[in-house]
N, CA and C atoms as an extended XYZ file, in Angstrom:
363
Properties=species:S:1:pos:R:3:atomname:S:1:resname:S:1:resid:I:1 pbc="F F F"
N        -6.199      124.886     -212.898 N   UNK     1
C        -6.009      123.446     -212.919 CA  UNK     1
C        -7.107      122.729     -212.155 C   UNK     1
N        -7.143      123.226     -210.996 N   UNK     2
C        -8.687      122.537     -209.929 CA  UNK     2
C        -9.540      123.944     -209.648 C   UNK     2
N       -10.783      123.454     -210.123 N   UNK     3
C       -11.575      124.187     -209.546 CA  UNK     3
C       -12.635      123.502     -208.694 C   UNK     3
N       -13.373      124.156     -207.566 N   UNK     4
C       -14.307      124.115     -206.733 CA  UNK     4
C       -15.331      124.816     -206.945 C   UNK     4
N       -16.476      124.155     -206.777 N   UNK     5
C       -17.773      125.086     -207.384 CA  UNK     5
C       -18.812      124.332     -206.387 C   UNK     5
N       -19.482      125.158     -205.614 N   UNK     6
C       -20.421      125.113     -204.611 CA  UNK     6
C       -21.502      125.851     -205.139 C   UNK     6
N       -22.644      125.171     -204.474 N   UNK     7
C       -24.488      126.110     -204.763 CA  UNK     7
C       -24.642      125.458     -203.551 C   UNK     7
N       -25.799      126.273     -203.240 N   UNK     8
C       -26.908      125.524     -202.394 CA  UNK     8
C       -27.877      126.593     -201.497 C   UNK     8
N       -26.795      127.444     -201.794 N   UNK     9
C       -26.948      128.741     -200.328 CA  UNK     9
C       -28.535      129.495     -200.708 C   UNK     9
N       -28.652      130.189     -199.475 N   UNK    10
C       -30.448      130.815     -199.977 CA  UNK    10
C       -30.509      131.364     -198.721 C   UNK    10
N       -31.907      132.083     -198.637 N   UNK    11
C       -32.737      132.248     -197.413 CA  UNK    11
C       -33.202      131.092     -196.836 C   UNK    11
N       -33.739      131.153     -195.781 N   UNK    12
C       -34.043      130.221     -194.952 CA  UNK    12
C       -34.884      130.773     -193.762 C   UNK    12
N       -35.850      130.468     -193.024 N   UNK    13
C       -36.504      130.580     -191.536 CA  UNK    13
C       -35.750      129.893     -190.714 C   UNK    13
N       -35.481      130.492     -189.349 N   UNK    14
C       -35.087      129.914     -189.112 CA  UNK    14
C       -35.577      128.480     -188.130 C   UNK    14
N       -35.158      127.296     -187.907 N   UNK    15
C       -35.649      126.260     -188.244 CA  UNK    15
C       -35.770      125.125     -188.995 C   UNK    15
N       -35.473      126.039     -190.542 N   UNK    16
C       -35.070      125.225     -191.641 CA  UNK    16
C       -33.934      124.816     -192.062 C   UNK    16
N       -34.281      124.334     -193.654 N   UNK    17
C       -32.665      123.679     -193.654 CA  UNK    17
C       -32.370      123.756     -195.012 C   UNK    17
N       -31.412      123.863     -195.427 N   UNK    18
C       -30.508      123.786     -196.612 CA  UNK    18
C       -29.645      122.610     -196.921 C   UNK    18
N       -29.497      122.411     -197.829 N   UNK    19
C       -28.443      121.712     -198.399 CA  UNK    19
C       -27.255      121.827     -199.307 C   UNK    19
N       -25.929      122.061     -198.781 N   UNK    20
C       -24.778      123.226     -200.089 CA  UNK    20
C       -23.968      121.488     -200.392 C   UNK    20
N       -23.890      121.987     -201.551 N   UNK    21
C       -23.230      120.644     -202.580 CA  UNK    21
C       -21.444      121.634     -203.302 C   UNK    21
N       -20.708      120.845     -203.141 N   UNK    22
C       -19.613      121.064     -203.601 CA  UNK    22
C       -19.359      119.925     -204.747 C   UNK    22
N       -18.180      120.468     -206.143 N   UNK    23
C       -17.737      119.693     -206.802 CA  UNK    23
C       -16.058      119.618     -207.159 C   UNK    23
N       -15.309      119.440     -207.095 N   UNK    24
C       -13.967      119.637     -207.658 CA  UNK    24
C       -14.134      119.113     -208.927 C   UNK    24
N       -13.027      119.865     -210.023 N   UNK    25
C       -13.051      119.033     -211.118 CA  UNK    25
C       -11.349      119.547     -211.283 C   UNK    25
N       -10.888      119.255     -212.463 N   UNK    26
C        -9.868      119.642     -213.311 CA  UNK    26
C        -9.056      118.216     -212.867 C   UNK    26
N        -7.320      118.704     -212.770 N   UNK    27
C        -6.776      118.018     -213.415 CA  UNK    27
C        -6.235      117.274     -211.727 C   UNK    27
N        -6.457      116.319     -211.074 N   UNK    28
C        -7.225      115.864     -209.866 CA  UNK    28
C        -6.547      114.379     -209.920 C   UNK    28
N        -5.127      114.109     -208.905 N   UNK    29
C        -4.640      113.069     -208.744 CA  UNK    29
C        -5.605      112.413     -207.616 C   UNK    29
N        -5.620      113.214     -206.042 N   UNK    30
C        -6.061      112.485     -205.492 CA  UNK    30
C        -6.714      113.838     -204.248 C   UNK    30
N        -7.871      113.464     -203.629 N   UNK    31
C        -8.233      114.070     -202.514 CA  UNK    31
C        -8.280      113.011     -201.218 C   UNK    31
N        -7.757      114.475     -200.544 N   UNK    32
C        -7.376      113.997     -198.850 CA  UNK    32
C        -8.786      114.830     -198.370 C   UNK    32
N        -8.533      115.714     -197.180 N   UNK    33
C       -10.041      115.954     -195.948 CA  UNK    33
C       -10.778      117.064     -197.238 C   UNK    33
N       -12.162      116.915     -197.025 N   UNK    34
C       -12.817      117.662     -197.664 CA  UNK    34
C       -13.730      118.423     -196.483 C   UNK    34
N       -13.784      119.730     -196.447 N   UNK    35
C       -14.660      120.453     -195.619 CA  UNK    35
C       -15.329      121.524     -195.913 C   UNK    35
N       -16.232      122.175     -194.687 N   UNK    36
C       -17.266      123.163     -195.049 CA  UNK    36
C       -16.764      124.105     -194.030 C   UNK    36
N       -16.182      126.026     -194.283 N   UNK    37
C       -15.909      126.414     -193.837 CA  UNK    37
C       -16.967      127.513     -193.639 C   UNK    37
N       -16.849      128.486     -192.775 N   UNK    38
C       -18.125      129.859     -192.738 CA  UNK    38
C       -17.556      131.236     -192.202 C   UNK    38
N       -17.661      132.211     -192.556 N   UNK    39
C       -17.176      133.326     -192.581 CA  UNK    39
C       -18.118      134.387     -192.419 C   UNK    39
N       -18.783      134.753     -190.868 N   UNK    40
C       -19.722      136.234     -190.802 CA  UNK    40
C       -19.225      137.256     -191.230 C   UNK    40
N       -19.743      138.199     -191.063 N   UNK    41
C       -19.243      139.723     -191.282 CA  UNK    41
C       -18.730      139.963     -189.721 C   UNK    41
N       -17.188      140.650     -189.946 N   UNK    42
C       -16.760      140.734     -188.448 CA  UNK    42
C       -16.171      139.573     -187.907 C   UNK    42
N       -16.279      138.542     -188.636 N   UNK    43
C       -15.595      136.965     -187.568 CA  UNK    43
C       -14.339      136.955     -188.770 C   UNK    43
N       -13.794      135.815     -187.778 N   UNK    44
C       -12.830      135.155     -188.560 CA  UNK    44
C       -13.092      133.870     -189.358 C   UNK    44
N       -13.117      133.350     -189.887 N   UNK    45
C       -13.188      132.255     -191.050 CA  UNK    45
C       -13.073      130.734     -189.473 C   UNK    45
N       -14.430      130.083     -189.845 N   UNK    46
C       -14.356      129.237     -189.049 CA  UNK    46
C       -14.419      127.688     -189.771 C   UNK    46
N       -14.064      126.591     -189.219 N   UNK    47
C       -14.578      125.120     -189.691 CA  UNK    47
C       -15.374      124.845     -189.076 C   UNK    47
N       -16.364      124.689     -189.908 N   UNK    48
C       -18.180      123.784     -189.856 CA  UNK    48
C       -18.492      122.508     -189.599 C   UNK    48
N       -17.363      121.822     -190.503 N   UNK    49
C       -17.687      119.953     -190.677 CA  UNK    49
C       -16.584      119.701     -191.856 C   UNK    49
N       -16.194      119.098     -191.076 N   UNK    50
C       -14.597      117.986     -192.214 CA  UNK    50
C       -14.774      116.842     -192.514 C   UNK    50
N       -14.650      115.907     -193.882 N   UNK    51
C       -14.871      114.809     -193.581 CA  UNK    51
C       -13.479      114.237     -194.185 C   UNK    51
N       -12.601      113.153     -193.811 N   UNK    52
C       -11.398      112.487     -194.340 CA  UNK    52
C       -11.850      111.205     -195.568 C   UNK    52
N       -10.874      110.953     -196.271 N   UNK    53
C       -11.395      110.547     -197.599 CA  UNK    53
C       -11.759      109.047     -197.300 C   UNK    53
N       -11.285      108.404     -195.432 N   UNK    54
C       -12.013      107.434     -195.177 CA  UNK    54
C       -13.883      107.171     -194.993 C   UNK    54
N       -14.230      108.704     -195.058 N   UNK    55
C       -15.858      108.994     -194.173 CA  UNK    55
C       -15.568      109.537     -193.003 C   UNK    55
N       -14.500      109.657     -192.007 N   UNK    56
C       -14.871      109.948     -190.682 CA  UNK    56
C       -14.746      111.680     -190.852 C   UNK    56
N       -15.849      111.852     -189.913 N   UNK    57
C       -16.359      113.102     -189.453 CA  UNK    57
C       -15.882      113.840     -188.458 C   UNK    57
N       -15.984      115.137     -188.515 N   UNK    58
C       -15.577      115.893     -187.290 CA  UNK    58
C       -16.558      117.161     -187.460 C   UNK    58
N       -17.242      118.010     -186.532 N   UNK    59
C       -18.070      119.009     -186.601 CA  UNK    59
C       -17.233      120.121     -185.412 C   UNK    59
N       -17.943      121.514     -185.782 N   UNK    60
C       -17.917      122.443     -184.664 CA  UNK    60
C       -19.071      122.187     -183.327 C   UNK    60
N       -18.599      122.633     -182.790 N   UNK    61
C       -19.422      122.579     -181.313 CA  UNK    61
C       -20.849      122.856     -181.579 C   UNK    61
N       -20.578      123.926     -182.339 N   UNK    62
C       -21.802      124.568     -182.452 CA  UNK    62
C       -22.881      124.539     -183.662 C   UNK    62
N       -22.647      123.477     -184.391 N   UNK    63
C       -23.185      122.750     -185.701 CA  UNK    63
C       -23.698      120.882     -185.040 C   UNK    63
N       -23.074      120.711     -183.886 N   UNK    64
C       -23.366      119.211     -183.794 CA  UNK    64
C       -24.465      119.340     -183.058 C   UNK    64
N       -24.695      117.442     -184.182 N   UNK    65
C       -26.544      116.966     -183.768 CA  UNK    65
C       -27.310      117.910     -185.178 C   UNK    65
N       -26.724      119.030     -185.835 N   UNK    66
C       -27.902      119.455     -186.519 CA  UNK    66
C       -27.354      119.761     -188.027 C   UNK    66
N       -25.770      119.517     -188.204 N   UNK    67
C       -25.257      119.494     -189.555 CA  UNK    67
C       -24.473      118.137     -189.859 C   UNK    67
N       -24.785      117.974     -191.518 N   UNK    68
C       -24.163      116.294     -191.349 CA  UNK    68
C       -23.258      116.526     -192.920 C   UNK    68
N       -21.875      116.408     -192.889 N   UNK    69
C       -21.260      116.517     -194.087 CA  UNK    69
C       -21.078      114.737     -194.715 C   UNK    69
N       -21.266      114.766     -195.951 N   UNK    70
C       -20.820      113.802     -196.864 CA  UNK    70
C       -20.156      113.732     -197.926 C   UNK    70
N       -19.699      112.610     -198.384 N   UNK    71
C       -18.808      112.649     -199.904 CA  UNK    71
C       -18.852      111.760     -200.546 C   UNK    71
N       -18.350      111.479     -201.702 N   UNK    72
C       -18.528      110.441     -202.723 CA  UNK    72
C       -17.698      110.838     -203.669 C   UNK    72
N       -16.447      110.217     -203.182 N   UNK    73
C       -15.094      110.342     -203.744 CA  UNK    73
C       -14.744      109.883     -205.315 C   UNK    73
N       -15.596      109.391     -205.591 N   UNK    74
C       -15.621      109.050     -207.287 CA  UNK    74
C       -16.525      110.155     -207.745 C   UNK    74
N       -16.922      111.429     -207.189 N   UNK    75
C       -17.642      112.057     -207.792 CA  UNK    75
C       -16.703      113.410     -207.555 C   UNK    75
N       -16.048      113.425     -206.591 N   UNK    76
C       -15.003      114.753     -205.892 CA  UNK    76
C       -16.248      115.300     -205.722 C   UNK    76
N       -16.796      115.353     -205.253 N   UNK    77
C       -17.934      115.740     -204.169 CA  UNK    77
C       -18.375      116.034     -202.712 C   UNK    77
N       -18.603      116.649     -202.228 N   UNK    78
C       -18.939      116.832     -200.939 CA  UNK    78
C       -20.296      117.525     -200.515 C   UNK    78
N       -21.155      117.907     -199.657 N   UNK    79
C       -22.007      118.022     -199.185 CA  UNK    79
C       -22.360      118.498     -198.132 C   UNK    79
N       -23.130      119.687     -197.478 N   UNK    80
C       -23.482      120.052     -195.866 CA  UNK    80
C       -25.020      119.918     -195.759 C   UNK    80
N       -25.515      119.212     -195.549 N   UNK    81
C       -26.990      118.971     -194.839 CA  UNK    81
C       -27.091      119.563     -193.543 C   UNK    81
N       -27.948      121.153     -193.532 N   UNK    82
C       -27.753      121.891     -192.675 CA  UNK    82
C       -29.715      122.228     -192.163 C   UNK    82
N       -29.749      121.267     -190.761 N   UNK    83
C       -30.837      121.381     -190.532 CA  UNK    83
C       -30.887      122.225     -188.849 C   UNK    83
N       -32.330      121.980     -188.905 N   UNK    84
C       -32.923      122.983     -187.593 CA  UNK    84
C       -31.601      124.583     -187.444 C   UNK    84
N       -32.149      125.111     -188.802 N   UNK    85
C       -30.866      126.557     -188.522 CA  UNK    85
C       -31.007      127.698     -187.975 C   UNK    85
N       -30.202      127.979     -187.528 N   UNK    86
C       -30.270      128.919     -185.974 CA  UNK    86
C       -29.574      130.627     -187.085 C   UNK    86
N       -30.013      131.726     -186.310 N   UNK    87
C       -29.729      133.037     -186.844 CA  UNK    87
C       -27.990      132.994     -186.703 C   UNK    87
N       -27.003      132.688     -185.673 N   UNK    88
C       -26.242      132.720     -185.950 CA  UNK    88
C       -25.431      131.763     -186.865 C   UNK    88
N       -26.621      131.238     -187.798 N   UNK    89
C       -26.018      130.845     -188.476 CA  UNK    89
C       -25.361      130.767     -190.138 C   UNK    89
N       -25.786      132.400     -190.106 N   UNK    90
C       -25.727      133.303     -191.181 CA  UNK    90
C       -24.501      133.210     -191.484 C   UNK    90
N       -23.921      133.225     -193.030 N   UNK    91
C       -22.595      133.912     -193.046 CA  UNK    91
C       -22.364      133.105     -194.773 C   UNK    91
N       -21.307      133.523     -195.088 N   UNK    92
C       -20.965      132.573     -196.766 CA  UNK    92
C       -20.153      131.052     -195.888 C   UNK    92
N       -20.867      130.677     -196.700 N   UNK    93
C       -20.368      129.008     -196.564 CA  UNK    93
C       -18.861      128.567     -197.754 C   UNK    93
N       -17.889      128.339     -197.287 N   UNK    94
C       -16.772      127.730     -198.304 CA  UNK    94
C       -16.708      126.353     -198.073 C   UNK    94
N       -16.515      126.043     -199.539 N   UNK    95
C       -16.070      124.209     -199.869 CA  UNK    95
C       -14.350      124.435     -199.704 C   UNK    95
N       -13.644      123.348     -198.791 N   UNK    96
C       -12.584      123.458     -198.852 CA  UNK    96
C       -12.246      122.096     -199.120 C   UNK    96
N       -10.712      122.084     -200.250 N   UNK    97
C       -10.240      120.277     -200.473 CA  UNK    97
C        -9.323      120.105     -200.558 C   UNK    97
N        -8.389      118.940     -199.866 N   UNK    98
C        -7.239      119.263     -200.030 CA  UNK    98
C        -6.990      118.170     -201.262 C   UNK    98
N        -5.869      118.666     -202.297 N   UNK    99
C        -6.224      117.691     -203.394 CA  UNK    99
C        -4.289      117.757     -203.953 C   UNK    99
N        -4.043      116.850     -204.181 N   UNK   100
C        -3.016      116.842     -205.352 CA  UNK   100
C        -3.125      116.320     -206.812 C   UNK   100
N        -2.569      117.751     -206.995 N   UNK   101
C        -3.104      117.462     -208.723 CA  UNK   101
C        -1.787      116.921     -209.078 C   UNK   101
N        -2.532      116.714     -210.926 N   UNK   102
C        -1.609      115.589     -210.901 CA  UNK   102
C        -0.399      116.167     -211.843 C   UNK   102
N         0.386      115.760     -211.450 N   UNK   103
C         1.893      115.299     -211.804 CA  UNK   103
C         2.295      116.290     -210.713 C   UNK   103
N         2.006      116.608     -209.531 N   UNK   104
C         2.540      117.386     -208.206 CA  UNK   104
C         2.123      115.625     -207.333 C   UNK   104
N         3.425      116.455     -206.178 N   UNK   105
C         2.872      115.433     -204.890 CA  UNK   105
C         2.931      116.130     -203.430 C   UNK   105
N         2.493      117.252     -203.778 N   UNK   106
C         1.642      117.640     -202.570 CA  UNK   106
C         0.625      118.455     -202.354 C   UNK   106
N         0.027      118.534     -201.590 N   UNK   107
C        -1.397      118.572     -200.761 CA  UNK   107
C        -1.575      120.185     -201.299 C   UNK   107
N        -2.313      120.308     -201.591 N   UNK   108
C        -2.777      122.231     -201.771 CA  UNK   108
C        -4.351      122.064     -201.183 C   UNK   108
N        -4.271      123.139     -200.609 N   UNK   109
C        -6.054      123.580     -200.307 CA  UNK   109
C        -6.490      124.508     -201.351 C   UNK   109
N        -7.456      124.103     -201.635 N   UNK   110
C        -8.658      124.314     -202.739 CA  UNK   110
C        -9.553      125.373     -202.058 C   UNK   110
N       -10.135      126.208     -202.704 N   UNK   111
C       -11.100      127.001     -202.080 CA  UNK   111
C       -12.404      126.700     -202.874 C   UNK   111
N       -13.776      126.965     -202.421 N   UNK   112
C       -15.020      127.371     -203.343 CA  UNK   112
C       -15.111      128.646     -203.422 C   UNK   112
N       -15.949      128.819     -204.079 N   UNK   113
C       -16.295      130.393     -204.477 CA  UNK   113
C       -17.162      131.113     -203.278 C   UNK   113
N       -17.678      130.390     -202.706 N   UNK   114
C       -18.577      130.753     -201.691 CA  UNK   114
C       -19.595      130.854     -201.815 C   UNK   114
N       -20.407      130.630     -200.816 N   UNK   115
C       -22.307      131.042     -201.177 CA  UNK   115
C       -22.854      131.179     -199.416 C   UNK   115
N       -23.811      132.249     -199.839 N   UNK   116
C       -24.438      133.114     -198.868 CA  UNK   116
C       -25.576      132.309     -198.291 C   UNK   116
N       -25.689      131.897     -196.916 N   UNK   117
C       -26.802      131.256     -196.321 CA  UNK   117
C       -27.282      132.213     -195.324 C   UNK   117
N       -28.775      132.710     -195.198 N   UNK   118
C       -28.910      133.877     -194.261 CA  UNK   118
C       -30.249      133.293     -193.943 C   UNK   118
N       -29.928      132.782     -192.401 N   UNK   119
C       -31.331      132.309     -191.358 CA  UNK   119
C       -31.775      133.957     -190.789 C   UNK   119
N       -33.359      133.788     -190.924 N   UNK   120
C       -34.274      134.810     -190.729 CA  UNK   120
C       -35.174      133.983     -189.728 C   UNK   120
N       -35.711      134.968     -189.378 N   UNK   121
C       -36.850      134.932     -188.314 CA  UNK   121
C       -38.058      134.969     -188.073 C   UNK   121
């Protein structure tokens, strides 16, 4: 019924920067927080950057000042602009959304498929 479909992921130096783009589509009453989650080998599944379907932002400790999430809610879209990137900052990146589809009225989280961002040296 909803799918999530993310690109963006790649190599990188580190230093550089990427940009991962998310889309929702299907059958899509309404979206609530849209976010960017990350998952190393060995960690547990962390949150990156959330944004609420007003614009306001929230980041990890360890992403702020150098990652900036966006959206454009007539597009079910979202976005991680991921600059000056650091080695730990390797790992698959997930699009997460919370969305109610339609003819439901409540909230489900959405997953992306994931994509691999690996800062080198």
């Amino acid at each position: 019924q909803v799918q999530l479909v993310e690109s963006g992921g790649g190599l990188v130096q580190a230093g550089g920067s990427l940009r991962l783009s998310c889309a929702a589509s299907g059958s899509i009453f309404s979206i609530s927080d849209m976010g960017w989650y990350r998952q190393a080998p060995g960690k547990q599944r962390e949150l990156v950057a959330a944004i609420n379907s007003g614009g306001s932002t929230n980041y990890a400790n360890s992403v702020k000042g150098r990652f900036t999430i966006s959206r454009d809610n007539a597009k079910n879209a979202v976005w991680l602009q991921m600059n000056s990137l650091k080695l730990e900052d390797t790992a698959v990146y997930y699009c997460n959304a919370l969305i109610v589809v339609s003819d439901s009225s409540t909230f489900t989280a959405y997953w992306g498929q994931g994509t691999q961002v690996t800062v080198s040296s």
